[in-house]
DODREN-325796 format. One record per atom (N, C-alpha, C): residue number from 1; residue in one letter; atom name; x, y, z. Coordinates in steps of 0.05 Angstrom, whole numbers. Atoms other than C-alpha are relative to their C-alpha. Layout:
+-----+------+------+--------+--------+--------+
: pos : code : site :      u :      v :      w :
+-----+------+------+--------+--------+--------+
: NUM :    a :   CA :      X :      Y :      Z :
...
+-----+------+------+--------+--------+--------+
! end
This chain:
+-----+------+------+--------+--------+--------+
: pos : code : site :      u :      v :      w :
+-----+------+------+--------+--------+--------+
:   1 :    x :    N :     17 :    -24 :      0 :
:   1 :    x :   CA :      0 :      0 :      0 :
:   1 :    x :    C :     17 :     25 :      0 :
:   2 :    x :    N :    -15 :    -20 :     -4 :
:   2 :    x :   CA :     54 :     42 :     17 :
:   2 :    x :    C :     14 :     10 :    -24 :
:   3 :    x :    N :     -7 :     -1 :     29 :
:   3 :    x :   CA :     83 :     37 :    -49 :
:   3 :    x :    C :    -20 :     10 :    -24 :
:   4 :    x :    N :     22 :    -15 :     16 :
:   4 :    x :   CA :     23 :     62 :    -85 :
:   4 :    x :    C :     -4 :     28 :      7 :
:   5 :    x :    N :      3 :    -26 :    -20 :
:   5 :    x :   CA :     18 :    126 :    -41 :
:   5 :    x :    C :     34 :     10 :    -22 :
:   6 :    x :    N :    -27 :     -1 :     12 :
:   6 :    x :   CA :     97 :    136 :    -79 :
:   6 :    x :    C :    -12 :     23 :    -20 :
:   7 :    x :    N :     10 :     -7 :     24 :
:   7 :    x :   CA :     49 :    169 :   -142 :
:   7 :    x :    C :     -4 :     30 :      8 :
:   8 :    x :    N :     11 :    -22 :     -3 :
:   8 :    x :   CA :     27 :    230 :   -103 :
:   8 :    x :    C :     22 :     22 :     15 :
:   9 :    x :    N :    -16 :    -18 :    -15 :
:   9 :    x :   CA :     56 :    293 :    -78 :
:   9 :    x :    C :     -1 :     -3 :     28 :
:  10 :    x :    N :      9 :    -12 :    -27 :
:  10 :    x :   CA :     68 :    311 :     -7 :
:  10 :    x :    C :      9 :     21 :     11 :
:  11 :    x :    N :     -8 :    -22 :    -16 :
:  11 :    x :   CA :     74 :    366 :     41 :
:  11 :    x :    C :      6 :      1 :     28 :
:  12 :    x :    N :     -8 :     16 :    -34 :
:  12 :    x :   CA :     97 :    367 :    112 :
:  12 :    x :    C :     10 :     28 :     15 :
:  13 :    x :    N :    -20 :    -20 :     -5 :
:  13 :    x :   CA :    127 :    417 :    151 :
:  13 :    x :    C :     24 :     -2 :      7 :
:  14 :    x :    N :    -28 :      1 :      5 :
:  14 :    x :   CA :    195 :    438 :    159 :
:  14 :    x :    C :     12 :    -21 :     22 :
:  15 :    x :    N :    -17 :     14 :    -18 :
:  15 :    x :   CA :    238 :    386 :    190 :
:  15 :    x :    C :     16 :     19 :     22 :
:  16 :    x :    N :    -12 :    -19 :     -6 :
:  16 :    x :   CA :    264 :    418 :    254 :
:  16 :    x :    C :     15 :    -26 :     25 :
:  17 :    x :    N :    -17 :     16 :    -21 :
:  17 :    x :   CA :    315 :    385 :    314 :
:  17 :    x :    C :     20 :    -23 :    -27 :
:  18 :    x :    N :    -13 :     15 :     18 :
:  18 :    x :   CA :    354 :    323 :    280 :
:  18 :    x :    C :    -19 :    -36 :     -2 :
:  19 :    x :    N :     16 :     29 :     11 :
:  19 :    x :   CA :    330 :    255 :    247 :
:  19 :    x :    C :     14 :    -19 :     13 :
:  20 :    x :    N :    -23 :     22 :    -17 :
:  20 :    x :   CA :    351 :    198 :    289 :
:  20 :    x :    C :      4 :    -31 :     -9 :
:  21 :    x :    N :     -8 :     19 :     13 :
:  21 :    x :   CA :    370 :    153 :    237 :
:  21 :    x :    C :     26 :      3 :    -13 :
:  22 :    x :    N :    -28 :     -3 :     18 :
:  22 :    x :   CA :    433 :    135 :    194 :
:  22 :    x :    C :     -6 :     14 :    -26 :
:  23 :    x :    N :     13 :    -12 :     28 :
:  23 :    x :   CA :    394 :    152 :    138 :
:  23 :    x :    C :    -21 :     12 :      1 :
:  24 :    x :    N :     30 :     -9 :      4 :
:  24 :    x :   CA :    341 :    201 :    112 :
:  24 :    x :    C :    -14 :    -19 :    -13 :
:  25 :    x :    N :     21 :     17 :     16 :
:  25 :    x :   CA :    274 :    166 :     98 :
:  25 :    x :    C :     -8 :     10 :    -19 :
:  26 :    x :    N :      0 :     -4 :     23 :
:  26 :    x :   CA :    255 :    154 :     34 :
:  26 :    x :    C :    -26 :     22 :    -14 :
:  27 :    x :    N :     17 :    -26 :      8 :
:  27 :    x :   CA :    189 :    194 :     40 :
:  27 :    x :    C :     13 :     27 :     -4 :
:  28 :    x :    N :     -9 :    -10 :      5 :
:  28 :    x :   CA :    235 :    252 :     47 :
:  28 :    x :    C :      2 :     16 :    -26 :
:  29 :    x :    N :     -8 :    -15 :     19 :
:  29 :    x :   CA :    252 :    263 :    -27 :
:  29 :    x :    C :    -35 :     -5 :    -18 :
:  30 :    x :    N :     31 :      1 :      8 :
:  30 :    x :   CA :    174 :    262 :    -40 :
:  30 :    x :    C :    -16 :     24 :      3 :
:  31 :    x :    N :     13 :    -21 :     -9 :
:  31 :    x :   CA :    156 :    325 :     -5 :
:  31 :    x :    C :      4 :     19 :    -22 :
:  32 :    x :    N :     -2 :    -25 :     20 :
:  32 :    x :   CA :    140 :    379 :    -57 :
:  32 :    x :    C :      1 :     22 :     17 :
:  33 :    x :    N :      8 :    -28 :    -11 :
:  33 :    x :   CA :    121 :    440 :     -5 :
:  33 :    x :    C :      7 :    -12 :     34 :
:  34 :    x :    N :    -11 :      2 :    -29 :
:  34 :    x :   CA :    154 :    452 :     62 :
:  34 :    x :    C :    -12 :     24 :      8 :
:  35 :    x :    N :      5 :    -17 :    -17 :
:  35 :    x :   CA :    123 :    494 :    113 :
:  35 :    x :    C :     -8 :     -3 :     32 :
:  36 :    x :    N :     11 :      2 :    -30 :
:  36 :    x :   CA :    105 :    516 :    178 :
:  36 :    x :    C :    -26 :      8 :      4 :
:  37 :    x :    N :     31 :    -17 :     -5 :
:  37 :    x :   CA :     45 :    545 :    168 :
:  37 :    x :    C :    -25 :    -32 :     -4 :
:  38 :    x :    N :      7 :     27 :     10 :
:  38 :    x :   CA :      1 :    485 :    177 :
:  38 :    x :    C :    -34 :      2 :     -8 :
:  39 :    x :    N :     30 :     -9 :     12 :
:  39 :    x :   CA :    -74 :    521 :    159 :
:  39 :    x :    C :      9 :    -11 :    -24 :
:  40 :    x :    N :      6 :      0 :     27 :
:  40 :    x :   CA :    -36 :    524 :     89 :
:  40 :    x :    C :      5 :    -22 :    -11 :
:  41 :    x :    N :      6 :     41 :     20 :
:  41 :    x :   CA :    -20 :    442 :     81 :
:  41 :    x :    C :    -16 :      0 :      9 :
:  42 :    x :    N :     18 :     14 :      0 :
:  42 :    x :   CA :    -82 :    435 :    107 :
:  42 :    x :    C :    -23 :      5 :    -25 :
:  43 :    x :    N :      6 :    -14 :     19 :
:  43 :    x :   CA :   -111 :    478 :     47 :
:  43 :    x :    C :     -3 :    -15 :    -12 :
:  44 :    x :    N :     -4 :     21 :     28 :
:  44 :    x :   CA :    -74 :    450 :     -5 :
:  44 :    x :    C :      0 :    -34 :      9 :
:  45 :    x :    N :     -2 :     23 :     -1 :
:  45 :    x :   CA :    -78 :    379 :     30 :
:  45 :    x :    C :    -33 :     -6 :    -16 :
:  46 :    x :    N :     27 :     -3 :      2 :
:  46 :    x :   CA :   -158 :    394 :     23 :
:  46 :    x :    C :    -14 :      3 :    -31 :
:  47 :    x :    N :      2 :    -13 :     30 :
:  47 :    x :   CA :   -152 :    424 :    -53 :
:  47 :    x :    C :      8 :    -18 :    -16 :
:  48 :    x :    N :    -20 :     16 :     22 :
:  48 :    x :   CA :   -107 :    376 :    -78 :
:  48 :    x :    C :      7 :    -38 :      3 :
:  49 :    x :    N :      1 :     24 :      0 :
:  49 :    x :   CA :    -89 :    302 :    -77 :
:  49 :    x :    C :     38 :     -6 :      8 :
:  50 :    x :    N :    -25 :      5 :    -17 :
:  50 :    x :   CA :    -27 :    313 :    -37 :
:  50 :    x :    C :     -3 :    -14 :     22 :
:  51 :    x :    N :      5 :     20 :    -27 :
:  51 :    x :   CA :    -10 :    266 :     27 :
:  51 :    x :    C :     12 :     26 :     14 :
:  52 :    x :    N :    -13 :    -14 :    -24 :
:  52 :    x :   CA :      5 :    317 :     87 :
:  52 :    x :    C :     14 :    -17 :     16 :
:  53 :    x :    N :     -8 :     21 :    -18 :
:  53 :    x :   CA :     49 :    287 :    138 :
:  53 :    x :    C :      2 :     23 :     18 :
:  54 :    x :    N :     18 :    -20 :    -31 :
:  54 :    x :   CA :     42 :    320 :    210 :
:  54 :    x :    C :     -8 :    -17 :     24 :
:  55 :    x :    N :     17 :     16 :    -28 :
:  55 :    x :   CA :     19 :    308 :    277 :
:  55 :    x :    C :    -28 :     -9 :      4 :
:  56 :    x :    N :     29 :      2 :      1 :
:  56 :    x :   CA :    -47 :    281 :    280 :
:  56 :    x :    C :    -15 :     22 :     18 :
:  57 :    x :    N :      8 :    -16 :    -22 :
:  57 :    x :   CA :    -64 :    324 :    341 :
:  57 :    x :    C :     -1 :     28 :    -20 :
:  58 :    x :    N :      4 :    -16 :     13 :
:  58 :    x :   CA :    -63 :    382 :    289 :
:  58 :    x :    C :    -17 :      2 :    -22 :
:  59 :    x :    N :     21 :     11 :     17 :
:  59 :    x :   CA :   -107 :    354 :    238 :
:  59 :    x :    C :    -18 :     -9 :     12 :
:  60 :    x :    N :     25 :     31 :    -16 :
:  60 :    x :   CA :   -160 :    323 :    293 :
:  60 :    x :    C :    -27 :     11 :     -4 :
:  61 :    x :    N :     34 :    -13 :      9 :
:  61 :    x :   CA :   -222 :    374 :    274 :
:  61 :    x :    C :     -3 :    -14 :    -29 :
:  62 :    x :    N :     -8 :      8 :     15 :
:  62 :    x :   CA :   -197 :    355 :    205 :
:  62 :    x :    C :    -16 :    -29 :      0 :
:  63 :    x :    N :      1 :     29 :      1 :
:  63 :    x :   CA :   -207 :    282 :    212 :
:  63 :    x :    C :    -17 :     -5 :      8 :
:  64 :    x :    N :     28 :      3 :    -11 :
:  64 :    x :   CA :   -267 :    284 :    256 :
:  64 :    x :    C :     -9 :      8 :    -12 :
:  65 :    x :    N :     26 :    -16 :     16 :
:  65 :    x :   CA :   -305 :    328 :    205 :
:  65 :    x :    C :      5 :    -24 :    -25 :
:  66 :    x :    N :     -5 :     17 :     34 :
:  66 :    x :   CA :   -281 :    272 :    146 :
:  66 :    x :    C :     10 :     18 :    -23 :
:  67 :    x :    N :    -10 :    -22 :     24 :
:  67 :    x :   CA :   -248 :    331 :    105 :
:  67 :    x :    C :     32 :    -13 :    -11 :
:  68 :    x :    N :    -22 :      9 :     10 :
:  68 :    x :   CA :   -183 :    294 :    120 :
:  68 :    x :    C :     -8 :    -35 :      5 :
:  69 :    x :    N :     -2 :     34 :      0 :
:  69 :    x :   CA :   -164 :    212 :    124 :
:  69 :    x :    C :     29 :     -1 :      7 :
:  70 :    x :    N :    -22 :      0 :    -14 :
:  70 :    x :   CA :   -113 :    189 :    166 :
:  70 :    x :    C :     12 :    -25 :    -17 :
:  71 :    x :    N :    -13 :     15 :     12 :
:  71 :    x :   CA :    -62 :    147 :    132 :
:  71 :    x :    C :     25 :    -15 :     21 :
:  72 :    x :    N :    -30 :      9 :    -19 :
:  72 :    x :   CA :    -23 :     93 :    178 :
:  72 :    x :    C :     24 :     -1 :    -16 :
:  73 :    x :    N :    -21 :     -1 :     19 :
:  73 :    x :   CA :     41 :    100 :    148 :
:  73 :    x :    C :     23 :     -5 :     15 :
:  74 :    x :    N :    -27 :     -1 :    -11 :
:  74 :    x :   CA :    110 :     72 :    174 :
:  74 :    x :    C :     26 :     17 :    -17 :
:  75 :    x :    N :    -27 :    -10 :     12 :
:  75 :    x :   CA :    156 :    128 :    162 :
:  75 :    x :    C :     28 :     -8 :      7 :
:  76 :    x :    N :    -20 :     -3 :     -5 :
:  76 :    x :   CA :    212 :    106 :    193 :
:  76 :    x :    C :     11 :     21 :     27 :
:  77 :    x :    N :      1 :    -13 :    -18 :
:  77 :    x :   CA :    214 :    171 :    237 :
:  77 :    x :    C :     -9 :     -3 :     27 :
:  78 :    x :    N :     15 :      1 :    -32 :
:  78 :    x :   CA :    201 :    179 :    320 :
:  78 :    x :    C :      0 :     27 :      2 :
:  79 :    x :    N :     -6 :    -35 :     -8 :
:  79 :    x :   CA :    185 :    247 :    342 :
:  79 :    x :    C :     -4 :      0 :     26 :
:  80 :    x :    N :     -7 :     -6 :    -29 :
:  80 :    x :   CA :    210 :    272 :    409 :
:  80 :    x :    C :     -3 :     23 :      8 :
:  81 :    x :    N :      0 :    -37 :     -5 :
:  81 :    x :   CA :    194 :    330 :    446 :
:  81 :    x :    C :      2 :     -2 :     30 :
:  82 :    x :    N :     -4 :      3 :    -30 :
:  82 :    x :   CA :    210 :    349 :    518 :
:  82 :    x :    C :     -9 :     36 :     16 :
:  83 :    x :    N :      5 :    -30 :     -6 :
:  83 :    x :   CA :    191 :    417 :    564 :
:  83 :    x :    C :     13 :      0 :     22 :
:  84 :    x :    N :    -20 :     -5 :    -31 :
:  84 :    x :   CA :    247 :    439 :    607 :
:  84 :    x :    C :    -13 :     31 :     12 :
:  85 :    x :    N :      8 :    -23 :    -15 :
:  85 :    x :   CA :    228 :    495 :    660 :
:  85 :    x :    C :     17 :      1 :     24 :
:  86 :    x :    N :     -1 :     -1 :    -25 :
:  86 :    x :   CA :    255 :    523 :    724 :
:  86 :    x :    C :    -14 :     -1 :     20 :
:  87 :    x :    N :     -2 :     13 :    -22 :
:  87 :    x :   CA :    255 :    498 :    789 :
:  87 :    x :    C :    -25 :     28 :     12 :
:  88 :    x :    N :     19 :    -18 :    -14 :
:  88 :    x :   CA :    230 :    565 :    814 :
:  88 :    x :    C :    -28 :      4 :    -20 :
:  89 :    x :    N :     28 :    -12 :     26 :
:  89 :    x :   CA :    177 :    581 :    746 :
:  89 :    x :    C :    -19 :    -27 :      6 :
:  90 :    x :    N :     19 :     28 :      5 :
:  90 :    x :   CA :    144 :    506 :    759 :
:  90 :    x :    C :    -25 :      8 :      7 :
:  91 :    x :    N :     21 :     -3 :     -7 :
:  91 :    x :   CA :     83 :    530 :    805 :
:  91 :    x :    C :    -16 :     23 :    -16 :
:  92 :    x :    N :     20 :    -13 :     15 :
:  92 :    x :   CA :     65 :    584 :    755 :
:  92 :    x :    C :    -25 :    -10 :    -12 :
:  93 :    x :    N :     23 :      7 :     11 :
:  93 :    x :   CA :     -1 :    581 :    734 :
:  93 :    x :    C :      4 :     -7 :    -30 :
:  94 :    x :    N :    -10 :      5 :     29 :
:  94 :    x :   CA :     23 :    585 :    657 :
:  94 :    x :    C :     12 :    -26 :     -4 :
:  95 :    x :    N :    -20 :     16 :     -2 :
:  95 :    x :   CA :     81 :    539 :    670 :
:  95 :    x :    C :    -20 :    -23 :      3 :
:  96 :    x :    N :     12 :     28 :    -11 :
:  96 :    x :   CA :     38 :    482 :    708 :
:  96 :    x :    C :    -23 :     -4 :    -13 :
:  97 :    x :    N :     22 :     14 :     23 :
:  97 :    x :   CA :    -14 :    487 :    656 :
:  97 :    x :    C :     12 :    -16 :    -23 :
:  98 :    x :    N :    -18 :     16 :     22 :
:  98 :    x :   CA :     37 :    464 :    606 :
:  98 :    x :    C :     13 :    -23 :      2 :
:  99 :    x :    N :    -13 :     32 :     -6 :
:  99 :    x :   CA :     69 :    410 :    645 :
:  99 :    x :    C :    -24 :    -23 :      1 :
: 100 :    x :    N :     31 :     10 :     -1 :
: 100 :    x :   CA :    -11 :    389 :    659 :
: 100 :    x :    C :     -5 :    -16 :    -31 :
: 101 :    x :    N :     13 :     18 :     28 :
: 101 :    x :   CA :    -17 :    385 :    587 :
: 101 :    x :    C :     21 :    -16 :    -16 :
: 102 :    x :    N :    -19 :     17 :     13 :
: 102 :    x :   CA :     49 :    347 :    570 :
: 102 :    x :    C :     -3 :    -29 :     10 :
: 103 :    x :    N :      5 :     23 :     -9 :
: 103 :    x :   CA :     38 :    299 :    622 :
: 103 :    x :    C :    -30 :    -23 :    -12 :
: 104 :    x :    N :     22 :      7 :     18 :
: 104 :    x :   CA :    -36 :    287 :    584 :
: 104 :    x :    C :     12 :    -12 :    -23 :
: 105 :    x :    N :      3 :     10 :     31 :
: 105 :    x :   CA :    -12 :    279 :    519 :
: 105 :    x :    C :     12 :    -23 :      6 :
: 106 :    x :    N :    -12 :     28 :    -11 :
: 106 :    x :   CA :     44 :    224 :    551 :
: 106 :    x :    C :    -20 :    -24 :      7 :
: 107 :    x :    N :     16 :     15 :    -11 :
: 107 :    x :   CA :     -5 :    190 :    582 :
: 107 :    x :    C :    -17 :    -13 :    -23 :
: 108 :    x :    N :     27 :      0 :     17 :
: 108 :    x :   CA :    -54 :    189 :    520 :
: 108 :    x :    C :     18 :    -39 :    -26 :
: 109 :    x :    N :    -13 :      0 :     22 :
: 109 :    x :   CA :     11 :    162 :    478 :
: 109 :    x :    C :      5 :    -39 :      9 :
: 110 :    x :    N :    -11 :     34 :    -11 :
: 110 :    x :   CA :     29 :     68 :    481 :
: 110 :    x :    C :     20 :      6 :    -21 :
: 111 :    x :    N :    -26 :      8 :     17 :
: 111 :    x :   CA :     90 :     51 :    452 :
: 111 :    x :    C :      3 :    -38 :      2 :
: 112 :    x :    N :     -4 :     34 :      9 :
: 112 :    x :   CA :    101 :    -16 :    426 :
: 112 :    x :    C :     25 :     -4 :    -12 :
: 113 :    x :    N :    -27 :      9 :      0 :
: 113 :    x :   CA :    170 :    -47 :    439 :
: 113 :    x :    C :      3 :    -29 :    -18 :
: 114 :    x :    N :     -6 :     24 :     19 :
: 114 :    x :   CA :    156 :   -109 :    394 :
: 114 :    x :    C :     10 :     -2 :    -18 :
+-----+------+------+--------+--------+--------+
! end
């Protein structure tokens, strides 16, 4: 299946931190349009018969309304993200809403070691 998907454009946004492989994946040299702006792949994902690649969590009105279709796809990729803060800034109201909502999304997330 994945090999059929090969025919169409895609868009993604910009690669940012580093890829934690020996090699770039091969989706890579597939992407026509790099951005950050992710309204405008969702646009042209919407207009056009491009694959977006992305966080789902950014597409999820998207996908619940049926405008988009989620595509399981083994890229190869893991994405990592972490929120460092100080010791003293932790009980901010701002601050401890963010660690609130990091600890959520962790929680939300299984990983499968098989």
């Amino acid at each position: 299946r994945q090999d059929s998907l090969r025919a169409y454009p895609w868009v993604a946004p910009k690669v940012q931190g580093s890829l934690r492989s020996q090699t770039a994946p091969a989706f890579l040299d597939r992407i026509k349009v790099l951005s950050d702006n992710y309204d405008s792949l969702k646009r042209l994902t919407k207009s056009s018969e491009a694959i977006c690649v992305g966080p789902a969590a950014i597409f999820q009105q998207d996908l619940l309304s049926g405008e988009l279709v989620r595509l399981d796809l083994d890229l190869g990729l893991t994405w990592q993200s972490a929120l460092l803060i100080k010791r003293e800034t932790y009980l901010a109201p701002l601050a401890r809403h963010l660690v609130d909502l990091f600890q959520d999304a962790s929680a939300d997330l299984t990983v499968d070691n098989n």
